[in-house]
MITI-233690 format. One record per residue (C-alpha): residue number from 1; residue in one letter; x, z, y. Coordinates in nm, 4 decimals, padded with zeros to 6 digits. Layout:
{NUM, "A", {X, Z, Y}}
...
This chain:
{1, "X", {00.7114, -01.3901, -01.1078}}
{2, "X", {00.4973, -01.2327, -00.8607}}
{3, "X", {00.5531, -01.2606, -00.4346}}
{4, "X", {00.7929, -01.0347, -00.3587}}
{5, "X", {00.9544, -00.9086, -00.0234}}
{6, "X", {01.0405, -00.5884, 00.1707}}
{7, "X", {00.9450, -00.3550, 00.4004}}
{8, "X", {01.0596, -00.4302, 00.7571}}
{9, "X", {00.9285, -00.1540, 00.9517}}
{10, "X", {00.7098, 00.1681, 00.9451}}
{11, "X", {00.4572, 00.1660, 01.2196}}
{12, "X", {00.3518, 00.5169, 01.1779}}
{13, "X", {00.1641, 00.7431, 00.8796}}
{14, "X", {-00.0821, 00.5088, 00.8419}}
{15, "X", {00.0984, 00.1729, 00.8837}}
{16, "X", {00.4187, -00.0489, 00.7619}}
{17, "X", {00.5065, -00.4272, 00.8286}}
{18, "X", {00.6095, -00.6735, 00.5649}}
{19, "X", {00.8168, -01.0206, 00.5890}}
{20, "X", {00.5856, -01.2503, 00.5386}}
{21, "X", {00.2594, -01.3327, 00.6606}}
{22, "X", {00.0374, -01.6300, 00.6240}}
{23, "X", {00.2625, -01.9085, 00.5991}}
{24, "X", {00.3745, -01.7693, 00.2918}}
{25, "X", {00.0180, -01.7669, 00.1793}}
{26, "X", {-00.0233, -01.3288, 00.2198}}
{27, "X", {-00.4015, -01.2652, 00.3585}}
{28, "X", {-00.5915, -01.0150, 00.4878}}
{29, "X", {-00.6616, -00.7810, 00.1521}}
{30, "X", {-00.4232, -00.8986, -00.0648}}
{31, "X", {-00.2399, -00.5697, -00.2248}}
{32, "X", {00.0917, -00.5082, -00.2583}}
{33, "X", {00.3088, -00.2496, -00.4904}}
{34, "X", {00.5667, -00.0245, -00.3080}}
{35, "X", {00.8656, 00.0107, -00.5187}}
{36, "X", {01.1609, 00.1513, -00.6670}}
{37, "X", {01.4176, -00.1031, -00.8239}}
{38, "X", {01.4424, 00.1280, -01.1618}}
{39, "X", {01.6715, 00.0512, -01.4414}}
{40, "X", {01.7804, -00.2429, -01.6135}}
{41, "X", {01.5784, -00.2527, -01.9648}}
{42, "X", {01.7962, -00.4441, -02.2295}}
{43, "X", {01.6811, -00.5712, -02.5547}}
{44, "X", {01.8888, -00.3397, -02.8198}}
{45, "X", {01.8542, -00.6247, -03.0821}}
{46, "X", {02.0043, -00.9195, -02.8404}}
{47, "X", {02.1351, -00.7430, -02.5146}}
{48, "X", {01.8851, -00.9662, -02.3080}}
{49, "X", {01.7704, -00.8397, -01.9806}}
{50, "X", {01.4529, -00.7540, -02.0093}}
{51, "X", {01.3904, -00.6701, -01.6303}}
{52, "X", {01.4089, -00.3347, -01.4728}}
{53, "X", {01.1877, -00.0231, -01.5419}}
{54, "X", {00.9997, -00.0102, -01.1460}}
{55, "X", {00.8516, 00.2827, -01.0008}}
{56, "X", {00.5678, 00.2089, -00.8014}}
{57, "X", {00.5431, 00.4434, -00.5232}}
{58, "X", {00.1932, 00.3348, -00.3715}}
{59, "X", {-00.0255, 00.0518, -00.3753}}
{60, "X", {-00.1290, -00.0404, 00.0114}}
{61, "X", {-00.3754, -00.3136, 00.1271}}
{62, "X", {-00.2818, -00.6215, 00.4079}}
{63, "X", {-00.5225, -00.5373, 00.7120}}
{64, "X", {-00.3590, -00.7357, 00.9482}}
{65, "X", {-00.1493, -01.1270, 00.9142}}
{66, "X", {00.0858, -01.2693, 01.1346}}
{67, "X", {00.2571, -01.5888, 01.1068}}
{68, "X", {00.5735, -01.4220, 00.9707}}
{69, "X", {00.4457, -01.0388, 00.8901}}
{70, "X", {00.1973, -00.8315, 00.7524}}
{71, "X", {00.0833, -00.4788, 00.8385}}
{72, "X", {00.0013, -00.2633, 00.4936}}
{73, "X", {-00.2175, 00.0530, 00.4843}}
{74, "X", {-00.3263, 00.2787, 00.2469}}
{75, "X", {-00.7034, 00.2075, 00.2600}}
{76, "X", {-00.9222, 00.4386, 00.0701}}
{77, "X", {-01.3010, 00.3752, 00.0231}}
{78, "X", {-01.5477, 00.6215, 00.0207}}
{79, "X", {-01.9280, 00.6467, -00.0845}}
{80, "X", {-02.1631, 00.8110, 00.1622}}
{81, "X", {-02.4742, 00.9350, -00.0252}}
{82, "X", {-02.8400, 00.8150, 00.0327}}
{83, "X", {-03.0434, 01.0280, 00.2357}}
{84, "X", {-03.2497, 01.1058, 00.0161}}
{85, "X", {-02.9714, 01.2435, -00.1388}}
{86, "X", {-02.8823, 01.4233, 00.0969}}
{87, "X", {-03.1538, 01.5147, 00.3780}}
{88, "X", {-02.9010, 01.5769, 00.6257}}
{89, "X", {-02.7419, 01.2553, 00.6223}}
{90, "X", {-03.0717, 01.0996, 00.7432}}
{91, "X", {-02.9866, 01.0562, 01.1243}}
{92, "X", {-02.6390, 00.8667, 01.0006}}
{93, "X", {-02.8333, 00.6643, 00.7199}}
{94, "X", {-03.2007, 00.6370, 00.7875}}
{95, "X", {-03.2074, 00.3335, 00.5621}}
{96, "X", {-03.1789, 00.5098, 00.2563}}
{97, "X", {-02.9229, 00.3436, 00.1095}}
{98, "X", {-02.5563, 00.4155, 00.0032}}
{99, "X", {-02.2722, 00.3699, 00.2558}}
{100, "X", {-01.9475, 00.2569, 00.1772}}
{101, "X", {-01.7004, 00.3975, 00.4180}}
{102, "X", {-01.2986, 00.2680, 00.4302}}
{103, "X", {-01.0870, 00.4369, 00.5932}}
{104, "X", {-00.6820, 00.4622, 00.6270}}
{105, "X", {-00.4885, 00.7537, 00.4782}}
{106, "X", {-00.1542, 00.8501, 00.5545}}
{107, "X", {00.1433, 00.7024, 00.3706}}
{108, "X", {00.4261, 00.8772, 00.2039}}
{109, "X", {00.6869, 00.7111, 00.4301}}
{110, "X", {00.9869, 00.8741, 00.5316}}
{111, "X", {00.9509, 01.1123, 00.8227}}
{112, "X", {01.2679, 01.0514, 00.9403}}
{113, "X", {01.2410, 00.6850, 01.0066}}
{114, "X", {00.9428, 00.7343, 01.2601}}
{115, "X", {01.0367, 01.0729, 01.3747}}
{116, "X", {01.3683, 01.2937, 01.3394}}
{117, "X", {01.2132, 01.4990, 01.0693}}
{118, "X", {01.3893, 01.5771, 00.7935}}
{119, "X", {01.3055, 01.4209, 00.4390}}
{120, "X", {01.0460, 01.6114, 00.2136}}
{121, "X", {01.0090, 01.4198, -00.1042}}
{122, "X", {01.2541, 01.1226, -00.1328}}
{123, "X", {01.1860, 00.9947, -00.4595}}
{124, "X", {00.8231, 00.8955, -00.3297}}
{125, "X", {00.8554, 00.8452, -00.0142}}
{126, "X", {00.8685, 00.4805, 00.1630}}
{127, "X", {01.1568, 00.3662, 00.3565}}
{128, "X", {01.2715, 00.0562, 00.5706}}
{129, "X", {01.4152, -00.2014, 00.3114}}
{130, "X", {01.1852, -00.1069, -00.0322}}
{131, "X", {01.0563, -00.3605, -00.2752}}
{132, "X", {00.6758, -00.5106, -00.1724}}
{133, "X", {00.5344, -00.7307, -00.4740}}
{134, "X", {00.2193, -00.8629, -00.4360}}
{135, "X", {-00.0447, -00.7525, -00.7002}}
{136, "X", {-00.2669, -01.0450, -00.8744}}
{137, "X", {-00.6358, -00.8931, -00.9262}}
């Protein structure tokens, strides 16, 4: 069964904390699913549980370990073309090479705990308390 926890707070658009951090073994890029506990799947021919039917809301990436926390973000790389290319890029790249660029991009959490705004999408959007199992790549 994979490492599982919860979300303990939402730092802002970009940023949520998890319980645990490295002494229970979480580092810095490990990824970990956001869910939604979906229902319980049950073999027809011999009513055994076969585990619930998740929705997985986003997939963020550890950036930061504590001792007992994490902080997740959704970190998105991006591929900055060659200058020659792309002759404008040449003052940002005068190597000549590709750039890879990360960068965080906001989360789908809900407005309301981080500001008194009201709810837009609910069935996507992440909230104190949800499901965070870590993914094995």
């Amino acid at each position: 069964m994979a490492y599982e926890t919860r979300i303990i707070k939402i730092l802002d658009k970009y940023k949520v904390l998890i319980l645990g951090g490295w002494d229970d073994g979480i580092n810095k890029g490990d990824w970990f699913n956001i869910i939604e506990r979906g229902e319980n799947v049950i073999d027809p021919e011999t009513s055994e549980s076969l585990g619930t039917l998740d929705f997985v809301k986003i997939r963020l990436e550890v950036v930061n370990v504590y001792e007992k926390f994490s902080v997740l973000s959704n970190m998105v790389t991006q591929t900055i073309p060659s200058a020659t290319q792309n002759p404008m890029l040449s003052i940002m790249n005068s190597v000549g090479q590709e750039q890879k660029v990360t960068s965080a991009q906001q989360l789908p959490v809900n407005q309301s705990e981080i500001t008194p705004t009201p709810a837009i999408d609910p069935d996507k959007q992440i909230h104190v308390g949800d499901i965070a199992t870590k993914v094995s790549v």
